[in-house]
C-alpha positions in Angstrom: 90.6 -31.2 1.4 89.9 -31.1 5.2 91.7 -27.6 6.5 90.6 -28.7 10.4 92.7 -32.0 9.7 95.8 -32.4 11.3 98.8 -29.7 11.5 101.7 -31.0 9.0 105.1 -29.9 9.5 105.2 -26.6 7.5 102.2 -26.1 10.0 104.9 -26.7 13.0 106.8 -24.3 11.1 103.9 -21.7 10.5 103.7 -21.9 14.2 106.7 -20.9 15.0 107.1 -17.8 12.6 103.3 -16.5 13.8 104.7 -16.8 17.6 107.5 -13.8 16.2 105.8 -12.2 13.7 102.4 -10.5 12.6 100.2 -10.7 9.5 100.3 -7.1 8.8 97.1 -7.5 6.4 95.0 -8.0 9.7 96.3 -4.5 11.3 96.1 -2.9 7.4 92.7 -3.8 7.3 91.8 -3.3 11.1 93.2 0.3 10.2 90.8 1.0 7.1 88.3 0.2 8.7 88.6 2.7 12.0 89.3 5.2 9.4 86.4 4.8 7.6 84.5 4.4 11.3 85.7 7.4 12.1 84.4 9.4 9.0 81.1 7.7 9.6 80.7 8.7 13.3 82.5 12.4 11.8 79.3 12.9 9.5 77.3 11.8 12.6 78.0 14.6 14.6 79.0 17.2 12.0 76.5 16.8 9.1 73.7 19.4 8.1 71.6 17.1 6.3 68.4 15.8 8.4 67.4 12.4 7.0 68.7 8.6 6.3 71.6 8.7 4.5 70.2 5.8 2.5 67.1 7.1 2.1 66.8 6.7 -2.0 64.4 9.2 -2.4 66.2 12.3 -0.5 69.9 10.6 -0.7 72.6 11.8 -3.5 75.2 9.2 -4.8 78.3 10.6 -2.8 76.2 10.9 0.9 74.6 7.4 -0.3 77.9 5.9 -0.4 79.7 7.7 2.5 77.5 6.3 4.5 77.2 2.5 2.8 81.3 2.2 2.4 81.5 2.4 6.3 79.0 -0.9 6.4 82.1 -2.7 6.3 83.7 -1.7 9.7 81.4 -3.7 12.2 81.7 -6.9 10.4 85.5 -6.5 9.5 85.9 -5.5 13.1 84.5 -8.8 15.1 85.6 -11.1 12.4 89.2 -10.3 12.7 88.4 -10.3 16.7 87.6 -13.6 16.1 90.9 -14.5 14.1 93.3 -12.8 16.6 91.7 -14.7 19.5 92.7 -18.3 17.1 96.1 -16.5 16.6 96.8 -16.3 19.8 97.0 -19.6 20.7 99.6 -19.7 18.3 101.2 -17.4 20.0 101.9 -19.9 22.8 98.3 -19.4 24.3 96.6 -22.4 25.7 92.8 -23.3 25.4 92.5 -22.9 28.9 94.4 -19.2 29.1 92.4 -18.2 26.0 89.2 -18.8 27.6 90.3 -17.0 30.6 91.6 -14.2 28.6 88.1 -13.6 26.8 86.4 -13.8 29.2 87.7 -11.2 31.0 88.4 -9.3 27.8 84.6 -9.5 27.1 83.3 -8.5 30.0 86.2 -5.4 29.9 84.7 -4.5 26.8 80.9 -4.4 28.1 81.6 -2.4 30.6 83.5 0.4 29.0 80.3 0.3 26.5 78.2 1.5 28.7 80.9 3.7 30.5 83.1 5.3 28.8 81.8 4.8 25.2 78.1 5.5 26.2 79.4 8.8 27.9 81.5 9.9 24.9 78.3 9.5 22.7 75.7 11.6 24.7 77.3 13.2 27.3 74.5 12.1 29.2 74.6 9.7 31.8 71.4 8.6 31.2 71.9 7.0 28.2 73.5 3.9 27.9 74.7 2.5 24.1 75.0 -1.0 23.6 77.0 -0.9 20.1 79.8 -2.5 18.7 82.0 -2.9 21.9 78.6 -4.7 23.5 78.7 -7.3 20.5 82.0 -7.9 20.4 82.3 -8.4 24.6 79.2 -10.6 24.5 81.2 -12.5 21.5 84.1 -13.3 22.9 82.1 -14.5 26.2 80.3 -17.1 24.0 83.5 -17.7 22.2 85.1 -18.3 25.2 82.3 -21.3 26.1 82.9 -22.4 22.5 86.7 -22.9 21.8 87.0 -26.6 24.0 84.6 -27.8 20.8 86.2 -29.6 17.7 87.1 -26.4 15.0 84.9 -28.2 12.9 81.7 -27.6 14.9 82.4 -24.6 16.1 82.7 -23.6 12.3 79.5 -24.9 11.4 78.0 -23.1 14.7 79.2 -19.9 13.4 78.1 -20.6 9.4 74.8 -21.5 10.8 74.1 -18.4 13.0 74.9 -16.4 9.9 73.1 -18.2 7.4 69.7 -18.9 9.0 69.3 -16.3 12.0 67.2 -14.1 8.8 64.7 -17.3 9.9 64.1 -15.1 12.8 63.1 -12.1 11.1 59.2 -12.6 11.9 59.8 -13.3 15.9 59.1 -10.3 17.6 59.8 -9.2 21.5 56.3 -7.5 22.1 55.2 -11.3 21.1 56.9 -12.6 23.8 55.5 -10.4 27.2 57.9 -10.9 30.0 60.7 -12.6 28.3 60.8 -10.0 25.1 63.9 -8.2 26.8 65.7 -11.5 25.8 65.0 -11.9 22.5 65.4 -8.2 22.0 68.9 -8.9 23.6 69.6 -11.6 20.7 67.9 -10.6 17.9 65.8 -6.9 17.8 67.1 -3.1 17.9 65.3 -1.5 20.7 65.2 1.1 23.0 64.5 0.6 26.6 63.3 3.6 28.8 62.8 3.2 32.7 60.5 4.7 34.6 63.1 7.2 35.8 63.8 8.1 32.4 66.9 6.0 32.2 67.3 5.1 28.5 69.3 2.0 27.2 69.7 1.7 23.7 70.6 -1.8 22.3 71.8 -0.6 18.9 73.4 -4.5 18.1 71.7 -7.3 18.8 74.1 -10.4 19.4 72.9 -13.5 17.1 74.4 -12.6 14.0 77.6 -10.9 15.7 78.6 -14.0 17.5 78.6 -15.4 14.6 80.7 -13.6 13.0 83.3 -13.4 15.7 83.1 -17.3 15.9 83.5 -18.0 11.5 86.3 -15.8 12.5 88.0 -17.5 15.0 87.6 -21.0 12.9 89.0 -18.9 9.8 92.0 -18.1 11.9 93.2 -21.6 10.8 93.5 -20.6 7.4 95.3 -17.5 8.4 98.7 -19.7 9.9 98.8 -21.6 6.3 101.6 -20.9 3.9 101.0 -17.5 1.9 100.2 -19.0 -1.1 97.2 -21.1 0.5 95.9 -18.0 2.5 95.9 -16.1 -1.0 93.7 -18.6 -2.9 91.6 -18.7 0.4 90.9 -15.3 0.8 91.0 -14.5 -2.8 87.9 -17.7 -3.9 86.2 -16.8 -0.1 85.9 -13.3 -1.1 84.3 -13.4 -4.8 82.1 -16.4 -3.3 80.4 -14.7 -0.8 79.7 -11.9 -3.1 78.5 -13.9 -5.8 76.3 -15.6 -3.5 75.3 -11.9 -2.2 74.2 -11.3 -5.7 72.2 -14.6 -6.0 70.5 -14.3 -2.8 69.7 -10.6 -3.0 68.5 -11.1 -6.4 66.3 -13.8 -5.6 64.8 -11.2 -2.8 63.1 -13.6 -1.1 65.2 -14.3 1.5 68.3 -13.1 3.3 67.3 -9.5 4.4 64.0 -8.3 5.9 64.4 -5.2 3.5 63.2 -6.6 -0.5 65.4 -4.1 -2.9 62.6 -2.6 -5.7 63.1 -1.6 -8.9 63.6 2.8 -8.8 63.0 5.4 -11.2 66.1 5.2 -12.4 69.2 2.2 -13.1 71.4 3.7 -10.6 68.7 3.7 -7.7 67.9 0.2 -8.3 71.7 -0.4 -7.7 71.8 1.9 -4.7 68.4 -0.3 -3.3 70.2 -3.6 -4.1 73.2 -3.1 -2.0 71.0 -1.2 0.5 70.5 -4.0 3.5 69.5 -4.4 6.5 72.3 -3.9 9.5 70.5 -4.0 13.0 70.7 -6.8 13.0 72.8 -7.9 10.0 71.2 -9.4 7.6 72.9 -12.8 6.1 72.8 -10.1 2.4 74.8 -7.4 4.4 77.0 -10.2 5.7 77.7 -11.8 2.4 78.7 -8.2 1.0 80.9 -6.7 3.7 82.6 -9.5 4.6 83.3 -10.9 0.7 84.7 -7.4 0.8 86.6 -7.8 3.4 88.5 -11.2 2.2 88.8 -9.2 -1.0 90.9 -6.5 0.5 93.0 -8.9 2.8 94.0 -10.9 -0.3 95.6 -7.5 -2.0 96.9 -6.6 1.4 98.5 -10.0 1.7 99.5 -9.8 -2.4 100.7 -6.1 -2.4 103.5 -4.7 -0.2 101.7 -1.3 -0.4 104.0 0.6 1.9 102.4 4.0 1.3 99.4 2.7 4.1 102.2 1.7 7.1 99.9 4.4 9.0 96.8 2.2 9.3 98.6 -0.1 10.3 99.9 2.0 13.6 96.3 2.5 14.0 95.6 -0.9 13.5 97.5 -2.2 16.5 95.8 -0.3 18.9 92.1 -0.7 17.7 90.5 0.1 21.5 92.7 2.6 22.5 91.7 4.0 19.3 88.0 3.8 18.9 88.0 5.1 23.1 89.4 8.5 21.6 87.7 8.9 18.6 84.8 9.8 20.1 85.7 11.9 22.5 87.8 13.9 20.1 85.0 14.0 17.8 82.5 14.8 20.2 84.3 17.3 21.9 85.6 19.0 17.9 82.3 19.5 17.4 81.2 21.3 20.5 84.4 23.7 19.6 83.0 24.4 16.2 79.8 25.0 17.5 80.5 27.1 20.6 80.6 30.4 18.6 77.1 30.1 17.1 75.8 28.1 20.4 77.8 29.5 23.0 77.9 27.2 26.2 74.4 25.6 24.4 76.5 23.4 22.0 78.0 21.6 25.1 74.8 19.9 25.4 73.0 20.0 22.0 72.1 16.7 20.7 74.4 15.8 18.2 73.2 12.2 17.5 69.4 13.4 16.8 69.3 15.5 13.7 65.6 15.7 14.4 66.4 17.7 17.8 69.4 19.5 16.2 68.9 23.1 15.2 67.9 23.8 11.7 71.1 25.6 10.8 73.4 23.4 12.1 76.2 21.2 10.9 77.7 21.4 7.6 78.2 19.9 4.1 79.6 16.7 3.1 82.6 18.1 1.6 83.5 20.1 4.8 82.7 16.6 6.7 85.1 14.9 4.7 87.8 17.9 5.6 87.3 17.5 9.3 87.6 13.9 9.2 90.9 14.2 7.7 92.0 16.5 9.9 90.6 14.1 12.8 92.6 11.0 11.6 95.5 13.2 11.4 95.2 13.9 15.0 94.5 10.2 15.8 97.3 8.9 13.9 99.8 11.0 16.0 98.1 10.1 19.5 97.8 6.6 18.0 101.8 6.2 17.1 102.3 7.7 20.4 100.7 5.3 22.4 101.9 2.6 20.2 105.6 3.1 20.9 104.6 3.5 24.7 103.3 0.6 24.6 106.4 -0.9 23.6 108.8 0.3 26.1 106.1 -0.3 28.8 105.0 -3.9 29.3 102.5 -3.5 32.1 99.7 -5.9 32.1 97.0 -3.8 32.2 98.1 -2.7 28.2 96.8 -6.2 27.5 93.5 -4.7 28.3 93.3 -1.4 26.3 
């Protein structure tokens, strides 16, 4: 069956309930997912331990997975961009307003990347992060170029940049002289330093992102069908892509830069299966996160699970809420700090554990308490806003 052909009339019908009403699965997911950002960027700043998290060899099972469950918040993230962008125009939206809207939106987002966001990371205005606000802004600028094209194409688009950008993997910028900024910019982590020791660091790389916003926006079709249609989607999309994860990983010849290898022991050979590659996102991490990601929409559309209404506060107000996170965070962990570092922790480096002090930072179970305590905060700032936002219908909320 075609699901780009025609809208029926329970599609009219669809319309008009999505105009009213949203699909609280999206902000129940969106919501996981900061939560679980936010205990990632928590360990970032607060841990003691001083190498790769998924380093095998030095790694324990619990940090291992701390830091592998959180894979699934960039991809989760600019996919279910990509859906509320196609939700909007059922929200009375037109093409043209759309493209208008991201445009602005991505630009927005760019710019508070390497503002507000870069700031909160470093304190240092010297260094400039291009992270996950970067992709998603430069995402919803293609997007917005895209979304005049029949769904159909631009699905394909999307499938293909996901698929085949691991073709890519050999190209590298110092191959290309003058022009390797660009393909840097599309498809390399690196780290640009000026002369007047400016440094920008382009932590995503956009190829596979756009991607992923744009399979999003074509799977927001799927997301106005009946309930019953959008659970067997989800439910068949979700074990697909990670039975093809497991066919493609286990081929290990193609579909992440990074072959797993057979360890010491069974559980290490596990932990190097589902360890792939993330800047860029390799189609194998793709396949994972986002089968994963289907998998928990489909029990958030099946379950009413009424015991997580909080994530979904924090899911309606996803920039607002990754804006503070880090500045609460960043500025937590100077306050622990200051009675062993005095007005030294203020500047100490907390995203280089190499350049950190040797007894600094703490263990993972004291990470895991201080990210509780964290969300806790958020939430209440979060619900806050949220029911400001209501009463206040300024336009300029549209962009925060």
């Amino acid at each position: 069956m075609d699901i780009y052909s025609n809208a029926s009339n329970n599609d009219h019908k669809n319309d008009a309930q999505l105009r009213t009403k949203r699909l609280v699965s999206i902000d129940l997911l969106r919501g996981l997912v900061m939560v679980l950002m936010t205990l990632d960027h928590t360990r970032d700043f607060f841990s003691n331990v001083r190498f790769d998290a998924l380093d095998i060899e030095k790694s324990n099972i619990l940090l291992f997975l701390t830091r592998w469950i959180t894979h699934l918040c960039a991809p989760s993230f600019i996919f279910l961009a990509g859906v509320a962008a196609y939700l909007s125009l059922k929200r009375g939206k037109t093409k043209q307003e759309l493209a208008h809207f991201l445009l602005i939106r991505g630009f927005w987002l760019i710019f508070l990347e390497l503002s507000i966001v870069s700031l909160a990371w470093t304190f240092s205005p010297g260094i400039f992060m291009a992270g996950v606000l970067w992709a998603i802004g430069w995402s919803m600028v293609v997007l917005a170029l895209l979304i005049q094209f029949p769904m159909r194409n631009i699905a394909i688009f999307g499938v293909l940049l996901i698929i085949g950008h691991n073709l890519l993997d050999s190209v590298q910028a110092k191959q290309l002289g003058n022009f390797g900024w660009i393909w840097s910019f599309l498809h390399e982590r690196t780290m640009f330093i000026s002369t007047s020791g400016i440094r920008f660091f382009l932590v995503y790389p956009l190829i596979p992102w756009v991607g992923v916003m744009v399979c999003g926006y074509a799977f927001g079709y799927v997301m106005t069908k009946p309930k019953t249609q959008r659970l067997r989607w989800l439910q068949n999309l979700g074990w697909g892509l990670i039975f093809s994860f497991v066919v493609i990983r286990g081929i290990n010849i193609y579909g992440d830069p990074q072959p797993w290898l057979v360890q010491s022991t069974f559980l290490k050979t596990i932990l190097s299966f589902i360890n792939c590659n993330k800047y860029p996102p390799s189609l194998a991490y793709l396949l994972i996160t986002l089968g994963i990601a289907f998998l928990l929409l489909y029990i958030f559309e099946k379950q009413n699970l009424s015991f997580l209404k909080p994530l979904i506060v924090l899911g309606r107000v996803p920039l607002f809420f990754y804006i503070i996170h880090l500045w609460l965070i960043h500025f937590s962990a100077i306050l622990l700090a200051l009675p062993k570092y005095g007005f030294k922790a203020i500047t100490l480096p907390y995203l280089s554990s190499r350049a950190m002090p040797e007894n600094y930072g703490y263990d993972l179970q004291y990470v895991y308490l201080v990210w509780i305590v964290i969300v806790f905060i958020l939430y209440l700032i979060c619900n806050w806003y949220a029911k400001y936002k209501v009463k206040n219908k300024s336009w300029w909320f549209r962009f925060l």
